[in-house]
Structure formats: structure tokens, C-alpha cells
C-alpha positions in Angstrom: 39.3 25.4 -87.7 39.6 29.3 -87.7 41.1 30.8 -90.3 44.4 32.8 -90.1 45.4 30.2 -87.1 48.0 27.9 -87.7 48.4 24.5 -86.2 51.3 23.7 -84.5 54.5 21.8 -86.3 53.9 17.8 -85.0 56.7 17.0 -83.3 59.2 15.1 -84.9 59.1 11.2 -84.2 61.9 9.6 -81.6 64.5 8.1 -84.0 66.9 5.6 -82.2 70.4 4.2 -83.6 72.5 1.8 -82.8 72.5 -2.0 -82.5 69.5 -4.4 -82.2 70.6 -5.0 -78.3 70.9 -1.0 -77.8 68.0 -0.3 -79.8 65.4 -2.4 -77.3 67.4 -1.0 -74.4 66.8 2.4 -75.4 63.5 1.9 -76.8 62.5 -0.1 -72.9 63.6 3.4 -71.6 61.7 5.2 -73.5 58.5 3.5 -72.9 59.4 3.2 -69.1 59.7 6.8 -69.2 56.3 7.6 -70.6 54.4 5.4 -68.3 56.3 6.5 -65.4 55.2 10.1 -66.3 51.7 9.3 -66.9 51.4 7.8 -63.5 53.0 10.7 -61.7 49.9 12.8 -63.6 47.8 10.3 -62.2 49.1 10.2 -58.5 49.1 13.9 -58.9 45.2 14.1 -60.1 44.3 12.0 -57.5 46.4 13.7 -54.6 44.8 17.4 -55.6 41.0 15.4 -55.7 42.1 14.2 -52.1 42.9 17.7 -50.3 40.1 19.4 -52.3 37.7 16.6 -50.5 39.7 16.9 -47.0 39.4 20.6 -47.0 35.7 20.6 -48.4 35.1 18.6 -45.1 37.2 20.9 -43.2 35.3 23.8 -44.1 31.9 22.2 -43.2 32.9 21.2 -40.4 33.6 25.1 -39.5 30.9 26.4 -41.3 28.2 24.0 -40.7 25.0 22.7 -42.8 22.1 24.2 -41.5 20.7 21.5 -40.0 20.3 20.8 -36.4 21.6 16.9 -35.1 20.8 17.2 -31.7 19.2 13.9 -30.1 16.0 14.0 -30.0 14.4 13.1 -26.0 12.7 10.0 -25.7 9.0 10.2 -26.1 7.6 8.6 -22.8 4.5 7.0 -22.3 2.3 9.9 -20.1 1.6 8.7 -16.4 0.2 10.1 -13.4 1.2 13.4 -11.9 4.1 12.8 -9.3 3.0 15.1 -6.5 6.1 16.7 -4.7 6.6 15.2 -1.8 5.6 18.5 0.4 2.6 19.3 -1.3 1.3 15.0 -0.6 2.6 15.7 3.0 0.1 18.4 3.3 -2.5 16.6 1.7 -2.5 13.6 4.0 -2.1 16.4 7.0 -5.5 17.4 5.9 -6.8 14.3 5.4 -6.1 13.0 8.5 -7.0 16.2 10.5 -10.5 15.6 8.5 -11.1 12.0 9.9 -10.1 13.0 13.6 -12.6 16.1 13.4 -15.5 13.5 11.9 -14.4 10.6 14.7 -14.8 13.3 17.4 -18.0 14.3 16.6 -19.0 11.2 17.0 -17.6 10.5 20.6 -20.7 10.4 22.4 -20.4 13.4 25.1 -21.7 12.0 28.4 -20.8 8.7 29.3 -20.0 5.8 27.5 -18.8 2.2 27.6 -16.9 0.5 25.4 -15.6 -3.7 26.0 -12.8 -5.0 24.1 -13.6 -8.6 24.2 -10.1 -10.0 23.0 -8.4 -8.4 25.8 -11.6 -9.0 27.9 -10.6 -4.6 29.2 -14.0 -2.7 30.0 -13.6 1.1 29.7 -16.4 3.7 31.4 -15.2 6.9 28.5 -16.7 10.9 29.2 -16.1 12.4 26.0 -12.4 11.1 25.3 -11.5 11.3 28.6 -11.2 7.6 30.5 -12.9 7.1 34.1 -12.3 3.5 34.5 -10.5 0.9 33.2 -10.7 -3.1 34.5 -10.8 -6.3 33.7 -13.9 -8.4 32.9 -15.3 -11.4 31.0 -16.6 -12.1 28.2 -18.5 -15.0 26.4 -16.4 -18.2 26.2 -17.8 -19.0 22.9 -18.1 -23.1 23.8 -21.2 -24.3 22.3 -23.7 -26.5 24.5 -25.5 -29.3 22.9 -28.7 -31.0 25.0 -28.2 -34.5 24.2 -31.9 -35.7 24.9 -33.9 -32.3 23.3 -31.1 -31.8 20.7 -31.0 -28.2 21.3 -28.0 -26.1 20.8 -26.6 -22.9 22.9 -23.7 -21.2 21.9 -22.1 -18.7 24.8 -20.9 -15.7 22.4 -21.4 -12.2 24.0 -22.7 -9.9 20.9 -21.0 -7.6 19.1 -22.1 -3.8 18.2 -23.5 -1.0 19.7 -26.2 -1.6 22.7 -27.4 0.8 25.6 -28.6 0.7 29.1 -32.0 -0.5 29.3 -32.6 -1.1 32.6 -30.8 -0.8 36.0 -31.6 -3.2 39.5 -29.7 -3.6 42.9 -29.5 -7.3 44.3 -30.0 -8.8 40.6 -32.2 -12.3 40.6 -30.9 -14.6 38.3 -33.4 -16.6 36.8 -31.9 -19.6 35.1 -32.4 -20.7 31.7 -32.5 -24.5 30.9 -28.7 -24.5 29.8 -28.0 -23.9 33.0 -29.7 -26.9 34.3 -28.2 -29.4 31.2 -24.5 -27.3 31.7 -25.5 -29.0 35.2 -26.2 -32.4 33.8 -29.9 -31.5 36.5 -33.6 -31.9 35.2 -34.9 -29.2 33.8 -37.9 -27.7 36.4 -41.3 -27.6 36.3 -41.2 -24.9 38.9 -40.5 -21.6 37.9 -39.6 -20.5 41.7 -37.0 -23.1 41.7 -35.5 -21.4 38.8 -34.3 -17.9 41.0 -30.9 -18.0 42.4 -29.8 -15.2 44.3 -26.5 -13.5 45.1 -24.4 -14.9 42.0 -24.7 -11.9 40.2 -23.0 -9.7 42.7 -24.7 -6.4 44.0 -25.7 -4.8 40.9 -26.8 -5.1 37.0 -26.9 -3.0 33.8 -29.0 -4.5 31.1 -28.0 -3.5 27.5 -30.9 -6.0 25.2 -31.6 -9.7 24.5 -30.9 -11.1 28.2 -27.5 -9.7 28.1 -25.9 -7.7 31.3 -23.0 -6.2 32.5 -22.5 -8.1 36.3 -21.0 -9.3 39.3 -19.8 -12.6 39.6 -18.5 -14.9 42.1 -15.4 -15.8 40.5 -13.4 -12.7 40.4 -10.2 -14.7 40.0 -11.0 -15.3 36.3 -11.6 -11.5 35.4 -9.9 -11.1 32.2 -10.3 -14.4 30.8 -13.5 -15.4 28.5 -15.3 -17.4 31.2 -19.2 -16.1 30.6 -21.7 -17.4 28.9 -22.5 -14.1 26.9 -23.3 -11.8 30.0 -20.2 -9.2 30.7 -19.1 -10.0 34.3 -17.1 -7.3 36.4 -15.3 -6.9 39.8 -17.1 -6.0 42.4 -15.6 -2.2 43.3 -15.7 -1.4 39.4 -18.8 -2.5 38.9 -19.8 0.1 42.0 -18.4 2.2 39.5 -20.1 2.2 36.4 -23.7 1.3 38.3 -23.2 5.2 39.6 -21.8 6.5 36.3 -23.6 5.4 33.8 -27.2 6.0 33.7 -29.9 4.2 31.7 -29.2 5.4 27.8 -25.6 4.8 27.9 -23.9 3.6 25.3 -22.2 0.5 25.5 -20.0 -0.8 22.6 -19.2 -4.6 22.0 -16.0 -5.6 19.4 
């Protein structure tokens, strides 16, 4: 202790008088009373440690920390471009005006002939523009079986591109043994008894492998598949593309 200082007088000790009964009382009270005040100091400690916290908070809140909270985006798996619609618009413009430049350079220029056998539809084409259209027929696609030589003849008109080979007026028919087993008829020695003339009608365009484009007989079943392989038209359209179509043409099959 420093020297010259003097500690202050203790205080002088509580003295209580009276009766034993009185005595407690008084002493009770005077316990009560020191506790009670201890707690108040208490209450009051914890009450100042309370606002200092609240307004510690406060004033973050206002000032801020520094750091920056904001939610971070979610990290996506990369994926294609997504082309705006306009720009794929134009892109399948140009595509397309590509492919109809490269299918008209290959439209033939002079004449042409293309036979849709489904619809069993024959079209004489100049360029892209259409000179005829009619009906005709196509192979049947029935399948011939000889019962005693155990051959086998299917009637299927072939598909693809062919041309005009050859041309003739007042076509010959010369008939091949399925005609004479289609016939349930022996087969001839004879090869003159083979020619049959007239069921062809006037004229014939032959496009390859004993195939032609024909008259027939039965006009009444244009547009069905009646043949056996050989295209068969009308009579005034067949006029038509005899005239029209010289030898080279092509002639498409599908």
C-alpha cells in the first residue's frame, strides 16, 4: 500500500436489539434486503449487457461488414447454343432455297417422263412445266408359277431411271411363254405362231429389258395395276407422248 494513504474506517457492524422473536425478524430483513439488492445489480448488469448487444447489432446492420451476401447464380451444365429464332428462320430459308436450286438443275430441260406407279398417273414434264397427265397401268405384281417346268414369272414393272430406246408404229407383240401357261395353252414350237398383232394399240416406246410404254385393249382398267410389267396408256395420250418424246427421253419409274 502507498504510503501517506489512509484506508478507510470499516464500517461499523449491524447491531440488532430486542427480543429473540424480533431479533430473527429484523435480522430476516436484513438478509432479504442484501440479496434483494444484489439481484437488482444483477438484473441491472445483465439489462446494460443486453442493449449494448441490441445496439451493437443495430449499428451493423446500418453500417455493414464488408462482405458481400448476395446469392450466388446457379452454375449450369453448358449446352448447345440456342439460336434466336429469326436468325434459324433464315438459316432454314437458305437451306431450303439451296436444295430447290440443286433439284432444278437437275430437271432434265427437254422432255421427260415420269410414272407414279401407286397412283398408276403418267406425266410427259418440259422443264417443270407439265404437258400431259393420264392414267395408265402398271405391273400387277401377281407372281406366275408353271406347274409342269417349275418356272417362276413375277409381273413387277421396274423401278428407276430408264430412257427411250427405240420407237415403232403398229407394235408386234411377240409372246413370251407366260403368256401361253397364263393361258393354260402349249407352249409353240413355231416362232410365227408367237406374233399377235393389234393388242398393243398404235404405237410403242421402249425404255430396256423388254419393257414399253403401250396401247392396250382394255382402256377401262387404266389406272389400276393390270400389266404384266409393260406401262399401258390410252390411246389419244399415248398419240401424245409417241410425238413428244423422242428416243433419249427420260423416263422415271417409282
Amino acid at each position: 500500500m502507498s504510503a501517506g494513504v489512509e484506508p478507510p474506517p470499516p464500517s461499523a457492524p449491524t447491531v440488532i436489539r430486542g427480543t429473540p422473536l424480533t431479533v430473527a425478524i429484523a435480522f430476516g430483513k436484513h438478509v432479504m434486503g442484501g440479496v434483494q439488492a444484489r439481484l437488482a445489480a444483477l438484473w441491472a448488469r445483465r439489462l446494460v449487457r443486453a442493449v449494448a448487444a441490441i445496439l451493437a447489432v443495430l449499428l451493423l446492420a446500418l453500417a455493414g461488414t464488408g462482405w458481400d451476401f448476395a446469392s450466388a447464380a446457379p452454375q449450369l451444365t453448358p449446352g448447345p447454343a440456342v439460336m434466336p429464332a429469326s436468325r434459324e428462320a433464315a438459316r432454314l430459308a437458305a437451306e431450303r432455297d439451296r436444295l430447290q436450286a440443286a433439284l432444278e438443275r437437275r430437271v432434265p430441260r427437254g422432255p421427260w417422263i415420269v410414272i407414279d406407279q401407286t397412283h398408276n398417273r403418267l406425266r410427259l414434264m418440259r422443264g417443270d412445266e407439265t404437258l400431259l397427265e393420264a392414267p395408265c397401268s402398271a405391273g400387277s405384281g401377281m407372281v406366275l408359277k408353271d406347274g409342269r417346268g417349275g418356272r417362276v414369272w413375277v409381273f413387277d414393272t421396274p423401278r428407276g431411271r430408264f430412257e427411250v430406246l427405240s420407237k415403232t408404229e403398229n407394235p408386234v407383240w411377240k409372246k413370251p411363254d407366260w403368256a401361253f401357261v397364263e393361258e393354260g395353252e402349249p407352249i409353240p414350237k413355231d416362232p410365227a405362231e408367237r406374233m399377235e398383232y393389234g393388242s398393243l394399240g398404235e404405237y410403242a416406246l421402249y425404255f430396256g429389258n423388254g419393257y414399253m410404254i403401250h396401247g392396250t385393249l382394255y382402256e377401262r382398267l387404266l389406272g389400276r395395276p393390270v400389266s404384266h410389267g409393260c406401262i399401258r396408256l390410252g390411246r389419244d395420250p399415248l398419240r401424245q407422248v409417241y410425238k413428244l418424246a423422242p428416243l433419249g427421253t427420260p423416263v422415271y419409274i417409282y
